[in-house]
C-alpha positions as CSV (number, residue, x, y, z in Angstrom):
1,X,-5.4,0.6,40.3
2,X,-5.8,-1.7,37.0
3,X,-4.8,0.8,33.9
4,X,-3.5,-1.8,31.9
5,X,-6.2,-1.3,29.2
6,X,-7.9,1.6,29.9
7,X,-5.3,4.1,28.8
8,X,-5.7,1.8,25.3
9,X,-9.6,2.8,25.0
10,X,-8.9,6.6,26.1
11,X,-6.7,7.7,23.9
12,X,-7.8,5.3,21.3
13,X,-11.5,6.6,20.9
14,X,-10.8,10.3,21.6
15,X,-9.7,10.8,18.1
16,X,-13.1,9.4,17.0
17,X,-14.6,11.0,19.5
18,X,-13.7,14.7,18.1
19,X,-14.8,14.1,14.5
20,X,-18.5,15.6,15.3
21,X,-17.2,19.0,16.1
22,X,-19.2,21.9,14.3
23,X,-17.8,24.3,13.1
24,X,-17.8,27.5,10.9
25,X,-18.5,29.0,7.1
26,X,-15.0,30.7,7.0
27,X,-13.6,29.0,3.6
28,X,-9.9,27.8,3.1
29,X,-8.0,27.7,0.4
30,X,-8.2,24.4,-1.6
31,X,-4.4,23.0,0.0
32,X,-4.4,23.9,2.9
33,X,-7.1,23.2,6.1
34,X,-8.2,25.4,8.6
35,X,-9.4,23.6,11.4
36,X,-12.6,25.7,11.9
37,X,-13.6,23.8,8.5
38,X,-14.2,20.3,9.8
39,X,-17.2,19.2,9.4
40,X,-18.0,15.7,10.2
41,X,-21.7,14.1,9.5
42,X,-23.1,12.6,12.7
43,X,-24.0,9.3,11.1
44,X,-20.0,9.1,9.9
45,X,-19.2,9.8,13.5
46,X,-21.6,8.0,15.1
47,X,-20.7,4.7,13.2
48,X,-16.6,5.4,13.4
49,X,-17.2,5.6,17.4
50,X,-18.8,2.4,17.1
51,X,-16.1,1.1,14.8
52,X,-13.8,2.5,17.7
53,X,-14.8,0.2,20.5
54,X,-15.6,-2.9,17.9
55,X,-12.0,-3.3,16.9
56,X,-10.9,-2.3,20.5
57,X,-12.8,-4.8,21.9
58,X,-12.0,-7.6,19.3
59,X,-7.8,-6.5,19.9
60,X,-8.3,-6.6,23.5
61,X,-10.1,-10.2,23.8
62,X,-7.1,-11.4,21.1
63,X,-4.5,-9.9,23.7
64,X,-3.7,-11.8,26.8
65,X,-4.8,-9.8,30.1
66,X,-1.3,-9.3,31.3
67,X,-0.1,-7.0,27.9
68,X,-0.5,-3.4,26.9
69,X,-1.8,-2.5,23.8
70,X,-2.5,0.5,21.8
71,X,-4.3,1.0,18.8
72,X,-5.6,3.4,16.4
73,X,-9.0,3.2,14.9
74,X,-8.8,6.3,13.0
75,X,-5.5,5.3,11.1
76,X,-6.8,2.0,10.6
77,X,-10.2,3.8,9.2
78,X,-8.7,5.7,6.8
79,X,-6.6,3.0,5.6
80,X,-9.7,1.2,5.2
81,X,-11.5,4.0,3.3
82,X,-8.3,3.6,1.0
83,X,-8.7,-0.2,0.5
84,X,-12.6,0.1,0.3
85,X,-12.0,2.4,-3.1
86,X,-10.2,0.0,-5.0
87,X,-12.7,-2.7,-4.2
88,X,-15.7,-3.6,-5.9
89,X,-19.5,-6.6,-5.3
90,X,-19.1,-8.1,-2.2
91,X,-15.8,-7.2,-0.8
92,X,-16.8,-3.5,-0.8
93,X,-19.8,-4.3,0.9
94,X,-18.5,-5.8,3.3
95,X,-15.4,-3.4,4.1
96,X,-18.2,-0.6,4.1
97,X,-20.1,-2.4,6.1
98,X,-17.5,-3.3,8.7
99,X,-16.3,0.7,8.7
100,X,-20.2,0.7,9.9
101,X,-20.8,3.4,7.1
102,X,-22.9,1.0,4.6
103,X,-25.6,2.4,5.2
104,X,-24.2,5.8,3.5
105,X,-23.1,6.4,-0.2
106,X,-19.2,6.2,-1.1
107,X,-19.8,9.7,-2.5
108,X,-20.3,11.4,1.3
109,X,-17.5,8.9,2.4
110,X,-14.8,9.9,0.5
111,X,-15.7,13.5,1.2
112,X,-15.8,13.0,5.1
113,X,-12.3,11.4,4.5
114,X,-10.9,14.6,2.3
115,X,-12.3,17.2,4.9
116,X,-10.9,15.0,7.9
117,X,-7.6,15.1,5.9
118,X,-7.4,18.8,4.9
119,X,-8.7,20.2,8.0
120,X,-8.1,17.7,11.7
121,X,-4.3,18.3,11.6
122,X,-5.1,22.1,12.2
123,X,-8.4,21.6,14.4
124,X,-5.9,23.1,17.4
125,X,-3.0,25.4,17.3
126,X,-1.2,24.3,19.9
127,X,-1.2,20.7,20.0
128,X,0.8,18.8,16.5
129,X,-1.1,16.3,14.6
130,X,-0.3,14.8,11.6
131,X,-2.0,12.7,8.9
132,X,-0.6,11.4,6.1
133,X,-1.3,8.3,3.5
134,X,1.2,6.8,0.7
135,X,0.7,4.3,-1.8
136,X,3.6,2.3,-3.0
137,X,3.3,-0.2,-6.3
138,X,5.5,-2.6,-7.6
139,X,6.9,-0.9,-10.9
140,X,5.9,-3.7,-13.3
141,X,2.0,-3.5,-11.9
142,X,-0.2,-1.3,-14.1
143,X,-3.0,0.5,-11.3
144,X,-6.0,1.9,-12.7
145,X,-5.5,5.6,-13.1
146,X,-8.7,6.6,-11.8
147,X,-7.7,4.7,-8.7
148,X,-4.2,6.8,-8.5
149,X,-6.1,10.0,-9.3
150,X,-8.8,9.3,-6.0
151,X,-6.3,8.2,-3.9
152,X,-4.2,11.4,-4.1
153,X,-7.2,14.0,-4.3
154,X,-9.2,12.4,-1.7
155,X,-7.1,11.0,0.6
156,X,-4.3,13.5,-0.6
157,X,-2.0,10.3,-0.8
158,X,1.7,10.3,-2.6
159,X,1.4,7.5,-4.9
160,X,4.9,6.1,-6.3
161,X,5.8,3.0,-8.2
162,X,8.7,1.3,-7.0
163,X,11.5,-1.5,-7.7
164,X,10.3,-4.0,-5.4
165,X,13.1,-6.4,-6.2
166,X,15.5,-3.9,-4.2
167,X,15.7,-3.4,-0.7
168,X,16.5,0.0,-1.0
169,X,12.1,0.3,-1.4
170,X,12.0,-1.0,2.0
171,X,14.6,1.5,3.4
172,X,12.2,4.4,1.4
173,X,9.2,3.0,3.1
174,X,10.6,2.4,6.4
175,X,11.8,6.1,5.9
176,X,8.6,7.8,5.3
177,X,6.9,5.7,8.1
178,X,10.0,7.2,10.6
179,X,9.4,10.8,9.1
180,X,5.6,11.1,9.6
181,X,5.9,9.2,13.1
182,X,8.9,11.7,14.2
183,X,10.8,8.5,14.4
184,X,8.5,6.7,16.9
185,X,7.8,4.1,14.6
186,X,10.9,3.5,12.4
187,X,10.2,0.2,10.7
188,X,6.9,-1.1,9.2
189,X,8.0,-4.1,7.0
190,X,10.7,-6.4,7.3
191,X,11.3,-7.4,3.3
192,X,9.0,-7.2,-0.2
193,X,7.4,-10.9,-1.6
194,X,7.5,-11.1,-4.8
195,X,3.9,-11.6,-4.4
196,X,3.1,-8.2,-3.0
197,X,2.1,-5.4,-5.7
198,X,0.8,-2.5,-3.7
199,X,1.1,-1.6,0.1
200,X,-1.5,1.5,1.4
201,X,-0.5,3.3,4.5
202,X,-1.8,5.8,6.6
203,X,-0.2,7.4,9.3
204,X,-0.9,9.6,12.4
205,X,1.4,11.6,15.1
206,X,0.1,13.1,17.4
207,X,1.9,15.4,20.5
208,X,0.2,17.0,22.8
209,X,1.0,19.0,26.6
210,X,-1.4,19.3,29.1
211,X,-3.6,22.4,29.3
212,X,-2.8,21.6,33.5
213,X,0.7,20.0,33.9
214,X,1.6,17.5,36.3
215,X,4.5,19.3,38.4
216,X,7.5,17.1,38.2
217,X,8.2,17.1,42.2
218,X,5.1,15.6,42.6
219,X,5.7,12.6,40.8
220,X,6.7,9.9,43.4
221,X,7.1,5.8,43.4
222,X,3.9,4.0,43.4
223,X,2.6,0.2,43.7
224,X,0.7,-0.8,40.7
225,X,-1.3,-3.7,40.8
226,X,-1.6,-6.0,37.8
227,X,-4.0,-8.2,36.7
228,X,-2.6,-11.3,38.2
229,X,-2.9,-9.3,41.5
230,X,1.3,-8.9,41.7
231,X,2.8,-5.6,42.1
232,X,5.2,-3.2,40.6
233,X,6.7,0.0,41.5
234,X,6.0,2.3,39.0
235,X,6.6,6.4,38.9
236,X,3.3,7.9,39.8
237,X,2.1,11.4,39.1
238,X,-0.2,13.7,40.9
239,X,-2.5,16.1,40.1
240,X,-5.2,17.9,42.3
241,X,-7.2,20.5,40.0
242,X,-10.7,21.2,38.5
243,X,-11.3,18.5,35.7
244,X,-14.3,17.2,34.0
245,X,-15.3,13.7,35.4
246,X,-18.0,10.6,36.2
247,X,-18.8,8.6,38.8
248,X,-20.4,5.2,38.1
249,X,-21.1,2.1,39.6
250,X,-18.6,0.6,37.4
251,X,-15.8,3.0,36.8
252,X,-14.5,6.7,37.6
253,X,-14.3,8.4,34.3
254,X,-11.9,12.2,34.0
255,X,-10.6,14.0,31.1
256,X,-7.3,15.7,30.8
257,X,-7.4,18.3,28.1
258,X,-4.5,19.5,25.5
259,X,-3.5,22.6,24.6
260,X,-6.9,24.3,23.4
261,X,-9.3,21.7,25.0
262,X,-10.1,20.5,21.3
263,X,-7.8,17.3,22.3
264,X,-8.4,15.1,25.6
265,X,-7.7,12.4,27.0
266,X,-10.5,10.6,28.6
267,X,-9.1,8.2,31.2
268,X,-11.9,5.1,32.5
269,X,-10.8,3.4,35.9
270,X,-12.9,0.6,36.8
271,X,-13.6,0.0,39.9
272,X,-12.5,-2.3,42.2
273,X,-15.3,-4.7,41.7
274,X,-14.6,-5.2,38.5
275,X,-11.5,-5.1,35.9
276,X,-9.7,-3.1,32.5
277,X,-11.0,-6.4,30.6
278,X,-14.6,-7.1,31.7
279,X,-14.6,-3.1,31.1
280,X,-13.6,-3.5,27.4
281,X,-16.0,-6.4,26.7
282,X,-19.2,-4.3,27.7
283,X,-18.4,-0.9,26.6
284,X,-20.6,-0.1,23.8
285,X,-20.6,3.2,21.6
286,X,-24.0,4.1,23.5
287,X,-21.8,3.9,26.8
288,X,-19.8,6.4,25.8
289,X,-22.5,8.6,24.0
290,X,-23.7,8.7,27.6
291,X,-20.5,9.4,29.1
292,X,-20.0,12.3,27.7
293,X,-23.6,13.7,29.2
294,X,-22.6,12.7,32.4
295,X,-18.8,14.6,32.9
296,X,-19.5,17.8,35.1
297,X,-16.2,19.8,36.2
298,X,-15.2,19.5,39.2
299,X,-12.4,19.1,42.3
300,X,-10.6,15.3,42.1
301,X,-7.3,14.0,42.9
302,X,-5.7,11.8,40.5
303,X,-2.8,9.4,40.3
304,X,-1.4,8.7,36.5
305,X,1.6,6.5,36.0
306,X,3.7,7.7,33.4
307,X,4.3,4.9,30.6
308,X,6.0,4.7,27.1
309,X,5.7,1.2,24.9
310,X,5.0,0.5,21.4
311,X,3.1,-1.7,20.2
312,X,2.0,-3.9,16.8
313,X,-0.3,-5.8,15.8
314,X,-1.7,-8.1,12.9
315,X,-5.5,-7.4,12.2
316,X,-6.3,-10.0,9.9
317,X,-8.8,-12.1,12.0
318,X,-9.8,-8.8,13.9
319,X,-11.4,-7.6,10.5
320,X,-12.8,-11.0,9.5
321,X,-14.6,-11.2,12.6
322,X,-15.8,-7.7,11.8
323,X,-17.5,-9.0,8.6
324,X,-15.1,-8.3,6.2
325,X,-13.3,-11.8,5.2
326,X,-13.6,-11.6,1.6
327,X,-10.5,-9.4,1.1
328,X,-8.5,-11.9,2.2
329,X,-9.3,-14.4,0.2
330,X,-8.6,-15.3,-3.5
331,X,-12.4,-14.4,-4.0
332,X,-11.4,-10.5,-3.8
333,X,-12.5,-8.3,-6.1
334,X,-9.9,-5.4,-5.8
335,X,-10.8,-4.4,-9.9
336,X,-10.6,-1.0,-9.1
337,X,-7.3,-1.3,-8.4
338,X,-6.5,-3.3,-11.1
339,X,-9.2,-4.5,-14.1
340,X,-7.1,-7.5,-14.6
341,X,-8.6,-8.9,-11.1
342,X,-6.4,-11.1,-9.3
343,X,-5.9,-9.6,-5.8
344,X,-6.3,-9.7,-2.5
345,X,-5.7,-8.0,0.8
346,X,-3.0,-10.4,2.7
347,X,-2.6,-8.4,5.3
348,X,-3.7,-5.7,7.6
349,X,-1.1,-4.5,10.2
350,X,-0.9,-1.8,12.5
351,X,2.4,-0.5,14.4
352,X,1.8,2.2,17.6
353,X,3.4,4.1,20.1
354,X,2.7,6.0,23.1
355,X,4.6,7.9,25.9
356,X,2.8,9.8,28.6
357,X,4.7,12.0,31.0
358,X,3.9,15.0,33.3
359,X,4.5,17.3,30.1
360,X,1.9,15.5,28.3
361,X,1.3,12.6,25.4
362,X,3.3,11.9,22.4
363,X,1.7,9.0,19.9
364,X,1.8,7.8,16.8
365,X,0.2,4.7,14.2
366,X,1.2,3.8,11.1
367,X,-1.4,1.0,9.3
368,X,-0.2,-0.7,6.7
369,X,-2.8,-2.4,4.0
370,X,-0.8,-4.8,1.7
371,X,-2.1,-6.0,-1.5
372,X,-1.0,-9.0,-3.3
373,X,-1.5,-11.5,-6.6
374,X,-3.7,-14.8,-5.7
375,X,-1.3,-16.3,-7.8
376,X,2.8,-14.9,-8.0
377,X,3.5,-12.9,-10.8
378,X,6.4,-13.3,-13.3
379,X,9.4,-12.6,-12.1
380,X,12.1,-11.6,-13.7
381,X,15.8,-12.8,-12.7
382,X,18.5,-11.3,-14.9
383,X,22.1,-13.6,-14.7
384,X,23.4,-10.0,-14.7
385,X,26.6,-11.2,-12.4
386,X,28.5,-14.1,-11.9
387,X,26.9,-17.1,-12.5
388,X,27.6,-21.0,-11.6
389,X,26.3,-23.5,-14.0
390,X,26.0,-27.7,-14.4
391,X,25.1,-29.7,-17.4
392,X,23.8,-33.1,-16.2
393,X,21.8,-36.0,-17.1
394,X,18.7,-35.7,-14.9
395,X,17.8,-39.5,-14.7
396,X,21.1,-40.8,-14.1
397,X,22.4,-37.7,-12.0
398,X,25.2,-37.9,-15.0
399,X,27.2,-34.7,-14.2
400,X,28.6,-33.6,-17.7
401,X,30.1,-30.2,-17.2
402,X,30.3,-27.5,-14.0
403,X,31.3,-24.2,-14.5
404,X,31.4,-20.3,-13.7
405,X,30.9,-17.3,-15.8
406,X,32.8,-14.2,-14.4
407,X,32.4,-12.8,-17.5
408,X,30.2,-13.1,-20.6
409,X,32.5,-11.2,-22.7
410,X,35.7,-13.2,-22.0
411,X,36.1,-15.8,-25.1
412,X,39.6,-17.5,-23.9
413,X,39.9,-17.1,-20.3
């Protein structure tokens, strides 16, 4: 059994998968979602299922055959959606375009995003999921208001400028990317450039138990074969029961439902004719539309090996294959952010983790959008401490005087 990809697509597109739930009338209060209020268009989640499988596909033919990986298109989407407000011309086109929703106005966007904000996280009572987005700005760096204003009412955002000189903003971002990921993903940037003015971030947790549980004493030592065709021993759990599941020439598709049914897990196993890989490369949105018509319930005995790995990844080319390459370049138009022009996305990244035991599945995503000047700001450094200075003679290399200040205020040492 080859799951070194599969598992990646499963979980991956489920959470697209469940935006085209209908649901009721009842009305919530304006803070506070629901669940029976999400309503998601079926062109916004017909597209964002085929935005799903695009970016896994374009990760998984980046990634070597041999590795893992694990990626959210939903946190990535919505981190998008932020980016794709603050740009304007041909760079918003072509964001909106790669999110595949060009062909609908900004206008429904931004209000599939606010309803998938307010009311997801509560969709089921007894599974946790959390979505949250911040905005962090350098201090110095005036952002449009109206910008600000959207970004926290539609995408119900905390928005806070920061000293991006000090590398206590890095601890505070680091923080709240460890508090919304229940400290599954504790760090999301390594340092500040003095070139970066504004990062965006979504994040999503997610924890989930199994509506059937794996029994623990089931759960024995397996071989697993890998790509290459070597083996490992890996812990294997069992379950016989009732599940909804496909039969294909190509693959043997079952779900494994959370806590209400609302959440599954839909794991593909190709067969042995083919592998994880080939699998990902054909595997269109339309495949899975039909998927779903084709699960019946019924008896089947599975084997699931219980893993736990994180994962990161930069998306850069990903998203430039995907249409959008403008935002990365000094031909950006992010004047929505800022009218004074002058930026650019310079990077996309995403960071993951997953764990899957007999209990059930605890994941997390944090995507991180950072925005910088095409040409580095002004910066300020203050002698404000102890400072070592030379008078010379530049052509000659003439060294005239050296010396130290340990203090301004001394005026005979």
């Amino acid at each position: 059994m080859n799951i070194n990809s599969i598992l990646t697509l499963s979980l991956a597109i489920t959470g697209f998968g469940l935006m085209a739930v209908s649901c009721s009338d009842k009305t919530a209060s304006p803070n506070t979602g629901t669940g029976e209020d999400l309503r998601v268009p079926a062109p916004f989640a017909n597209q964002t299922t085929r935005f799903a499988f695009d970016i896994t596909r374009q990760v998984s033919e980046q990634e070597p055959a041999g590795k893992n990986l694990f990626v959210s298109p939903l946190s990535l989407h919505i981190a998008l959606g932020m980016i794709l407000n603050g740009a304007d011309g041909q760079t918003a086109q072509e964001i909106q375009k790669t999110l595949r929703l060009d062909d609908q106005t900004l206008t429904d966007v931004n209000s599939t995003y606010q309803n998938l904000m307010k009311n997801l996280p509560d969709i089921d009572p007894k599974v946790t999921l959390r979505l949250a987005n911040s905005v962090w700005y350098r201090n110095t760096f005036t952002v449009e208001p109206t910008y600000k204003n959207l970004l926290t009412d539609t995408f119900r955002a905390t928005v806070s400028g920061e000293d991006f000189s000090s590398s206590a903003t890095v601890g505070k971002i680091n923080g709240w990317a460890s508090e919304q990921t229940n400290g599954k993903i504790p760090k999301v940037i390594d340092q500040i450039s003095p070139e970066n003015v504004l990062f965006l971030m979504n994040a999503l947790y997610f924890k989930g138990d199994w509506q059937t549980r794996f029994k623990t004493e089931d759960t024995q030592d397996a071989l697993f074969t890998l790509a290459s065709g070597s083996q490992k021993t890996v812990r294997m759990m069992r379950l016989d029961t009732k599940l909804r599941r496909s039969f294909t020439p190509t693959y043997t598709a079952f779900e494994l439902p959370y806590g209400s049914d609302r959440f599954v897990m839909t794991v593909i196993l190709p067969n042995k004719n083919t592998t994880a890989d080939a699998l990902l490369k054909t595997l269109t949105a339309d495949d899975w539309t039909q998927l779903q018509k084709t699960l019946s319930l019924g008896k089947i005995d599975i084997g699931l090996p219980k893993f736990s790995f994180s994962y990161d990844i930069k998306l850069n080319s990903v998203l430039t294959s995907l249409g959008m390459p403008t935002a990365f370049t000094d031909r950006a138009n992010f004047t929505k952010i800022s009218r004074n022009g002058g930026l650019l996305l310079s990077s996309v990244k995403q960071n993951t983790f997953v764990a899957v035991d007999e209990a059930g599945t605890e994941a997390a995503a944090v995507t991180t959008g950072e925005i910088m000047v095409t040409s580095t700001m002004p910066v300020a450094y203050l002698c404000d401490r102890p400072f070592v200075f030379v008078i010379h003679e530049k052509s000659s290399s003439t060294i005239l005087f050296t010396g130290k200040i340990a203090d301004p205020t001394q005026t005979n040492p």
